[in-house]
C-alpha positions as CSV (number, residue, x, y, z in Angstrom):
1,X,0.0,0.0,0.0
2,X,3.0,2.3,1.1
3,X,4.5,1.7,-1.8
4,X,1.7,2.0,-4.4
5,X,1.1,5.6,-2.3
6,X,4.3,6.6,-3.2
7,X,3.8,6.2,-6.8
8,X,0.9,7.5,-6.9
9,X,2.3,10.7,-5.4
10,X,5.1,10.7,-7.9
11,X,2.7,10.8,-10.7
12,X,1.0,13.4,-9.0
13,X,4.2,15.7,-8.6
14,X,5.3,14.3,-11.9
15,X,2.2,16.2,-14.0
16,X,2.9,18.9,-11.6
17,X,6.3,19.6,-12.9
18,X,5.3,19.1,-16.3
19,X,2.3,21.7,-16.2
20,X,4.1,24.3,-14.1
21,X,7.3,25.1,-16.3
22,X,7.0,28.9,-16.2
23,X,3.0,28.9,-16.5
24,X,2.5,30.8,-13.6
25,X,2.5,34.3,-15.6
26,X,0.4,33.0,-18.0
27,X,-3.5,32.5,-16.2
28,X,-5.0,30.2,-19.2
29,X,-2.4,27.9,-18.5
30,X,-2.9,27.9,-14.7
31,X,-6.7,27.6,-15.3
32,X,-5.9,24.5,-17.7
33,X,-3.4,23.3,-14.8
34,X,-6.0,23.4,-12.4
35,X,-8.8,22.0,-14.6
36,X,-6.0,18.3,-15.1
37,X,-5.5,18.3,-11.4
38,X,-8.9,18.5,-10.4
39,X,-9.4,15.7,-13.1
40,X,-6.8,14.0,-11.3
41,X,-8.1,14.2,-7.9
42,X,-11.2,13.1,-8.9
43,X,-10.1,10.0,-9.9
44,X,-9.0,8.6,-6.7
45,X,-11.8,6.9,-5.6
46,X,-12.4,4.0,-4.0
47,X,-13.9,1.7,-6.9
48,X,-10.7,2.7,-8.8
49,X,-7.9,3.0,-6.9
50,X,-9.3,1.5,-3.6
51,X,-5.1,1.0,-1.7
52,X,-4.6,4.4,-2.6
53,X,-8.1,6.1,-1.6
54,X,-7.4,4.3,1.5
55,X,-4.1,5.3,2.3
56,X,-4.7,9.2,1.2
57,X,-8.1,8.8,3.5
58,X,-6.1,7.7,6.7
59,X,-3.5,10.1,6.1
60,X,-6.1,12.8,5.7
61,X,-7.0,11.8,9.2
62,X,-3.6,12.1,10.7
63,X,-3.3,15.0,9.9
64,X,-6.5,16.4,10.5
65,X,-6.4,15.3,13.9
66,X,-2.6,16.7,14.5
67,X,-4.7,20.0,13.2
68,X,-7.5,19.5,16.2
69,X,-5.0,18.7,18.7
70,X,-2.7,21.9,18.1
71,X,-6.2,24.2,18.0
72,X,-7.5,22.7,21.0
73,X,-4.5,23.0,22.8
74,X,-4.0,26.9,21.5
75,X,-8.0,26.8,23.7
76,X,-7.0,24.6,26.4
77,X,-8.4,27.3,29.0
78,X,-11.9,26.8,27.3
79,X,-11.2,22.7,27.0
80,X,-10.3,22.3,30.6
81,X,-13.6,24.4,31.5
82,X,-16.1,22.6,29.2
83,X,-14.5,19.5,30.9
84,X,-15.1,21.0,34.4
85,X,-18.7,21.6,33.5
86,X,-18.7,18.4,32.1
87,X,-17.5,16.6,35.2
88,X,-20.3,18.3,37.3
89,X,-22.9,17.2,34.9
90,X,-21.9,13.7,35.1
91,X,-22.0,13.7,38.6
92,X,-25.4,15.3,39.0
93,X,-26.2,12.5,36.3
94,X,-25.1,9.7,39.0
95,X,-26.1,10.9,41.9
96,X,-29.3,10.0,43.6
97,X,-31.5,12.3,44.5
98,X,-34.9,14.7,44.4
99,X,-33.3,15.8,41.2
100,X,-33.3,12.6,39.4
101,X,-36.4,13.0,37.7
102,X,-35.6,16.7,36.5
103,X,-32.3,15.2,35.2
104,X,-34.2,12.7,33.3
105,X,-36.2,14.7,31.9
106,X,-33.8,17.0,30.5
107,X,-31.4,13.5,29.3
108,X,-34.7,12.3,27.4
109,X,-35.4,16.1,25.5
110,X,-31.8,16.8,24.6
111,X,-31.0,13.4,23.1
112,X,-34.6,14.1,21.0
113,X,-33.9,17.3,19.8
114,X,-30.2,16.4,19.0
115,X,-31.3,13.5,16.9
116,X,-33.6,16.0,15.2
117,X,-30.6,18.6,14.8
118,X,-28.4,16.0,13.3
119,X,-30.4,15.3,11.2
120,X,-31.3,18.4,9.7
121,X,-27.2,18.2,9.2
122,X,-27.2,15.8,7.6
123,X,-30.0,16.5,5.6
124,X,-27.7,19.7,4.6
125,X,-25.1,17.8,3.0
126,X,-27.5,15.4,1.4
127,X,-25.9,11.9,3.0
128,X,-23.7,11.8,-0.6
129,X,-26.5,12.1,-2.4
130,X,-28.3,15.0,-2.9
131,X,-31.1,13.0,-0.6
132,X,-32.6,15.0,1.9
133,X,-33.5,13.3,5.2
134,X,-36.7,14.7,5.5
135,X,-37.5,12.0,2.7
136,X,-36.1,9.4,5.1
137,X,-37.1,10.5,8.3
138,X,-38.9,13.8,9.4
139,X,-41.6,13.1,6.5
140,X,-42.3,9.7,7.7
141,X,-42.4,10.5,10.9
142,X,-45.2,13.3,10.6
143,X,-47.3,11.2,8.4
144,X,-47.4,8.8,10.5
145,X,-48.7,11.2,13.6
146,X,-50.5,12.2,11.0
147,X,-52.3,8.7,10.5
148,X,-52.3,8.2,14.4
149,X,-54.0,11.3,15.2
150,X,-56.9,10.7,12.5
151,X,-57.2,6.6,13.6
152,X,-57.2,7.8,17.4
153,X,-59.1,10.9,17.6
154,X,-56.3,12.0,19.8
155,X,-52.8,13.0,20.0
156,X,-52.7,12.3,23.6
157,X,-50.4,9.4,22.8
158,X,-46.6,9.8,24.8
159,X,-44.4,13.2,24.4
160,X,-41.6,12.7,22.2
161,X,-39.5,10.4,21.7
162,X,-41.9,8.0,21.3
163,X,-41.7,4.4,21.6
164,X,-41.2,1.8,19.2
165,X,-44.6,2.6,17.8
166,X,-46.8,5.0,18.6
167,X,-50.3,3.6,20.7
168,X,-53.8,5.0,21.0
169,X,-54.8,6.8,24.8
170,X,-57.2,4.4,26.9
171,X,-59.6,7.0,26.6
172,X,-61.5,7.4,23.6
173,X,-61.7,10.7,21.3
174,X,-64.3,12.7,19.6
175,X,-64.9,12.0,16.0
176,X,-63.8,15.0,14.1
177,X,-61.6,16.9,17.1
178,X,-58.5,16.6,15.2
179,X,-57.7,19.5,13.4
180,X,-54.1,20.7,11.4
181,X,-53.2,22.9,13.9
182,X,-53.7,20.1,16.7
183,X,-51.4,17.9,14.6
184,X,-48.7,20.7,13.5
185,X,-48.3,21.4,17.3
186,X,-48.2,17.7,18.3
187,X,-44.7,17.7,15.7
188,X,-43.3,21.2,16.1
189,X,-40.3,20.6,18.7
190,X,-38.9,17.9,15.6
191,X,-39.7,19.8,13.3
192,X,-37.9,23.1,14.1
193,X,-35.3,20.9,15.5
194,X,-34.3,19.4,12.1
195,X,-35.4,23.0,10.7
196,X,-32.7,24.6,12.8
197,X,-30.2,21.9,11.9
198,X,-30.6,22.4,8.4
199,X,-29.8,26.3,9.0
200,X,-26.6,25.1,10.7
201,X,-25.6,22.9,7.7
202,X,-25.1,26.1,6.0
203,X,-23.0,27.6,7.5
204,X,-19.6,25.7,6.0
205,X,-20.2,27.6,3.2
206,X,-20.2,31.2,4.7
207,X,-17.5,30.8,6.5
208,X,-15.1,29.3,3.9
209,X,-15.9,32.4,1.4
210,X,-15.7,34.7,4.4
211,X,-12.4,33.5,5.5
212,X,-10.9,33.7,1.8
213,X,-12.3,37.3,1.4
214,X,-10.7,38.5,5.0
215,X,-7.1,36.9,4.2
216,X,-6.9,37.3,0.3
217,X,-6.0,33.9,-0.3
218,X,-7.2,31.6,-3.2
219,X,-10.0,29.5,-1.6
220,X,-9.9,25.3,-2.4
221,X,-13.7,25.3,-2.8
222,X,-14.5,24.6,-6.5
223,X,-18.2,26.3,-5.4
224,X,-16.7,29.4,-4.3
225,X,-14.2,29.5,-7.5
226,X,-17.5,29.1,-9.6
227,X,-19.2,31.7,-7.7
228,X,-16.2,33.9,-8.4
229,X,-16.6,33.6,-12.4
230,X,-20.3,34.0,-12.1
231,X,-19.3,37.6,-10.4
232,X,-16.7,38.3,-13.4
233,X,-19.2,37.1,-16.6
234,X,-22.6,38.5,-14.7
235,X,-23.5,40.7,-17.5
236,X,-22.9,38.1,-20.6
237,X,-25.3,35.1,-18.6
238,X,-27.8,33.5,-21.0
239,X,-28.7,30.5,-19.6
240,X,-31.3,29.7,-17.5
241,X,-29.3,28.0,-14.2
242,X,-26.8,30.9,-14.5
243,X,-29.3,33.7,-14.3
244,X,-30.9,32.0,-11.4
245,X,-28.0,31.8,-9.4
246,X,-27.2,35.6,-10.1
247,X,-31.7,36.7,-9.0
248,X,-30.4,34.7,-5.8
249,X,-27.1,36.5,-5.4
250,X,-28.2,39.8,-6.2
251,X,-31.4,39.5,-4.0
252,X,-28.9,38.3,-1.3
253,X,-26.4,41.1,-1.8
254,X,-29.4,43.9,-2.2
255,X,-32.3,43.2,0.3
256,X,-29.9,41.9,2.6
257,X,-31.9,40.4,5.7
258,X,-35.2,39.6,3.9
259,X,-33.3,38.2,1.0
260,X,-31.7,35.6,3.0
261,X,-35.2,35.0,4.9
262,X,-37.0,34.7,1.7
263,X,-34.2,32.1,0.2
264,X,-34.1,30.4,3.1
265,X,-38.3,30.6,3.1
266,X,-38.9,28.0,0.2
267,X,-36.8,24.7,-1.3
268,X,-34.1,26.3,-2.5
269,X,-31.3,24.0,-4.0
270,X,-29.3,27.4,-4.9
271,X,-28.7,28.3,-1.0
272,X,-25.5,27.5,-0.9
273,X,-25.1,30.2,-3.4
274,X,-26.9,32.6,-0.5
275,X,-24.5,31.5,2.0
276,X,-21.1,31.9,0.1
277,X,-22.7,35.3,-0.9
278,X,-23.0,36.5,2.5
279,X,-19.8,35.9,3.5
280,X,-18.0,37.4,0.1
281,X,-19.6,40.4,0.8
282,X,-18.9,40.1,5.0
283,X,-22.8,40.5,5.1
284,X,-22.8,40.3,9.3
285,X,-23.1,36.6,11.1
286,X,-26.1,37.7,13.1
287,X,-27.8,38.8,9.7
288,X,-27.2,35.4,7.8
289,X,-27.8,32.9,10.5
290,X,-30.6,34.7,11.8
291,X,-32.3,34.6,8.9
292,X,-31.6,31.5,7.7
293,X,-32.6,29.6,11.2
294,X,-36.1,32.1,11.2
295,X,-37.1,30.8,7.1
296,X,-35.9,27.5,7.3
297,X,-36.9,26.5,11.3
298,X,-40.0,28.7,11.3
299,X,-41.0,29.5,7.9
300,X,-40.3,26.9,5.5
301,X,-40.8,23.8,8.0
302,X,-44.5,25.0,8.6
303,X,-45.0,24.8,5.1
304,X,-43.6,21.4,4.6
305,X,-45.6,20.0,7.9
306,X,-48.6,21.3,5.7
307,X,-48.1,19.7,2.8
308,X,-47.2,16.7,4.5
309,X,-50.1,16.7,7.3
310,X,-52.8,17.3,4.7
311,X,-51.4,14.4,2.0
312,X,-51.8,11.7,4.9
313,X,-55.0,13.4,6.2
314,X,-57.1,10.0,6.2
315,X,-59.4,11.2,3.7
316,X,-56.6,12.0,1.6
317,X,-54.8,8.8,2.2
318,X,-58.0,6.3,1.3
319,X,-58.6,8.3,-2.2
320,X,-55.1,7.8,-2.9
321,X,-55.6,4.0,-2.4
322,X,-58.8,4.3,-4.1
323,X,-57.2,5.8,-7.4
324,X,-54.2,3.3,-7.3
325,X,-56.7,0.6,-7.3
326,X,-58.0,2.3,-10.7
327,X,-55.1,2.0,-12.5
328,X,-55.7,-0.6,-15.2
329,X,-54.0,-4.0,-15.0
330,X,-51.4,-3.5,-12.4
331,X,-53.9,-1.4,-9.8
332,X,-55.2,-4.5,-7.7
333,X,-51.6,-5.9,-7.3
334,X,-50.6,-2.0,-6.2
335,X,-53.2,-1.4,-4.6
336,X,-53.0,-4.4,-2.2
337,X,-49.7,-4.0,0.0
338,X,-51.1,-0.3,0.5
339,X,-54.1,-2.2,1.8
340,X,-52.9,-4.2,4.4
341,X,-49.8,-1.7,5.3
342,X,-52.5,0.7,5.9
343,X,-54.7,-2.0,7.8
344,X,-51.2,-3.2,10.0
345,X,-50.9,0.1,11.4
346,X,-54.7,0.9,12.5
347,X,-54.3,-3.2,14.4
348,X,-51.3,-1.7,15.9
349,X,-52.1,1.3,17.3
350,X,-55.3,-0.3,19.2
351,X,-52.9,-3.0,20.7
352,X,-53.8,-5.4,18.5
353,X,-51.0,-8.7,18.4
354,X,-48.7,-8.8,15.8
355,X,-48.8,-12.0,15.0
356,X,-50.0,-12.9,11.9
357,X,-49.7,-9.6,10.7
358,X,-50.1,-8.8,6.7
359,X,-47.1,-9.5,4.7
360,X,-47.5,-5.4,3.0
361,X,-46.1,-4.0,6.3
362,X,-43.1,-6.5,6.0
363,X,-42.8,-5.6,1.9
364,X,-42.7,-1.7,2.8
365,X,-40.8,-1.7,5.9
366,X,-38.1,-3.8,4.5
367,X,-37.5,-1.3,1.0
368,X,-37.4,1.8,3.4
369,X,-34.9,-0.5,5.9
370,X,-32.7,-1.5,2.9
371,X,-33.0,2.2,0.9
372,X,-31.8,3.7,4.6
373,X,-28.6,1.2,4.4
374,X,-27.8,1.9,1.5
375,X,-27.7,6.3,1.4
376,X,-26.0,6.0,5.0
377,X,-23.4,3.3,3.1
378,X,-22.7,5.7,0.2
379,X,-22.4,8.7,2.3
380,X,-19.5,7.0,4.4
381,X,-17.7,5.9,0.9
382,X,-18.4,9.1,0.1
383,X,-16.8,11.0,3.0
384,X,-13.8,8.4,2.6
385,X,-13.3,9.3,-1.4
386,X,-13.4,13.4,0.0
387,X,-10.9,12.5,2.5
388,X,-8.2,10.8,0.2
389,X,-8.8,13.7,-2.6
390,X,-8.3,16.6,0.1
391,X,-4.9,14.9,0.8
392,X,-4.3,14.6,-2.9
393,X,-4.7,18.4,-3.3
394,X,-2.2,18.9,-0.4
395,X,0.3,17.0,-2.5
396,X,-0.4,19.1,-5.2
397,X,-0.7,22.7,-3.4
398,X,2.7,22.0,-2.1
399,X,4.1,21.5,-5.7
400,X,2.1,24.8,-6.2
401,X,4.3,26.8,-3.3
402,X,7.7,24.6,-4.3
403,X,7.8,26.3,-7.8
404,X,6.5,29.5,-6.5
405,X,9.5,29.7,-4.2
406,X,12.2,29.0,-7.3
């Protein structure tokens, strides 16, 4: 492995050599330059060169955490306090007392709304994919307090987190006392939760551009060098994606605080555009994150609980059945696992057994089970290939400052 590393770098410094040559006063060549070494980079992946996307990835570590350590010890004043703090909580934690049940209580919301947060994270950086995990999680989840709420006439079942299912209250409910707004505040903590993590996901991307604009160095993010000749060939944009991108940046840039809230308001894939915006033009922290966490943990998540709280309403939810069912040939055969999914969940929310349960709650369960696997898979293979190719453009930035220097 060590030595197929080597090589590998060799090559790398090899091209290097090759392209530099006195092509540092001419800029088409240093574009064209960095155009082959991004090529290059992006070929070490683990499907094609697995030894050396392996090596580069734990390398990339090592040195990453070297970085850590030497930052955390330049901060060891705050480090030793957060692990003073830290000490005191855990022994609060252990120790018996009147303040047990207060402890718990707090224990049991934190770890809910930092799954929620996480997620909304995650959900930022799309697992790899570009998938968001309100499709895997948040969604789901609402529809199926949705469903609940609608099947018990109630959403007096357990505060969040919930158990491993959800169960109708002893007591029974009124027909027709479940409204939208009963069911948006039964799911608001998660909501805003993930909401507010997806507002923290952003921020990566205002901090990298406002870091390159404060110290006048050439940023490595290939987002930020395309922002940069968006900025430079504004006026001659035709297409359709480019002028997009410059109605978000100028309404960024102009309105300022209501631009971002309005970006941030609605699905937006083009965000990320808002964000390195912001901090090119060292639009204020406050500003940016404030308005992102109001539009995207207020705003836009109410509108998404909507959409999603009315589409499993259970009238909703039986028409949509209904019309699958419709569909000529294949409807039946559709129509059926919706059926008895549908039927499996109204048995287990009135503590019916679950033995000999329908086979469609199996069917569905197990596609979501193996879909989850397999985004949560290529997001790890995709952090590894990241990894190994950030290492590979260290190699090739130190070539950069090597013939700088002569």
């Amino acid at each position: 492995m060590a030595e197929n590393g080597k090589n590998c770098e060799q090559r790398l410094t090899g091209m290097n050599k090759e392209q530099h040559n006195g092509n540092f006063t001419d800029p088409s060549s240093l574009n064209e330059k960095k155009r082959r070494d991004r090529e290059e980079r992006q070929n070490i992946v683990l499907w094609r060169q697995p030894l050396i996307t392996l090596q580069y990835f734990f390398l990339e570590i090592l040195i990453n955490l070297k970085e850590w350590t030497i930052k955390l010890w330049h901060r060891r004043n705050i480090v030793v306090s957060f692990l003073v703090l830290l000490a005191v909580l855990t022994a609060m934690y252990y120790i018996e007392g009147t303040h047990q049940q207060y402890v718990r209580y707090m224990e049991k919301k934190i770890f809910w709304c930092a799954y929620w947060v996480g997620l909304g994270i995650l959900s930022s950086v799309g697992l790899g994919t570009g998938l968001h995990t309100f499709l895997l999680y948040l969604g789901p989840h609402i529809a199926s307090v949705t469903l609940a709420a609608y099947e018990c006439n109630s959403v007096n079942f357990p505060e969040p987190p919930y158990p491993d299912q959800i169960i109708c209250p002893d007591e029974e409910g009124i027909e027709g006392s479940i409204s939208l707004w009963t069911i948006i505040s039964k799911v608001r903590l998660e909501a805003c939760m993930w909401g507010a993590g997806t507002a923290i996901g952003e921020l990566p991307p205002y901090f990298m551009a406002r870091a390159a604009r404060l110290s006048g160095a050439e940023p490595d993010d290939e987002e930020y060098q395309e922002f940069e000749e968006m900025l430079e060939h504004a006026e001659s944009a035709q297409d359709f994606a480019s002028r997009a991108k410059l109605a978000v940046q100028n309404m960024v840039q102009k309105v300022g605080f209501f631009g971002i809230l309005a970006c941030a308001s609605i699905p937006n894939p083009l965000f990320d555009l808002a964000g390195i915006t912001c901090g090119h033009f060292l639009v204020p922290f406050w500003t940016f994150f404030g308005a992102t966490l109001i539009g995207k943990a207020i705003v836009k998540m109410h509108i998404q609980k909507l959409f999603v709280i009315i589409t499993f309403s259970k009238h909703i939810v039986e028409q949509m059945v209904a019309l699958i069912g419709a569909v000529p040939s294949l409807g039946p055969s559709l129509q059926k696992p919706f059926q008895e999914y549908l039927e499996a969940q109204r048995q287990k929310l009135h503590h019916k057994s679950e033995e000999g349960m329908p086979q469609g709650e199996n069917w569905l369960s197990w596609m979501f089970e193996k879909l989850v696997i397999v985004m949560v898979c290529y997001f790890i293979l995709s952090i590894i290939n990241s990894m190994a190719q950030s290492y590979a453009k260290r190699i090739q930035q130190q070539m950069y400052s090597e013939e700088k220097t002569k």
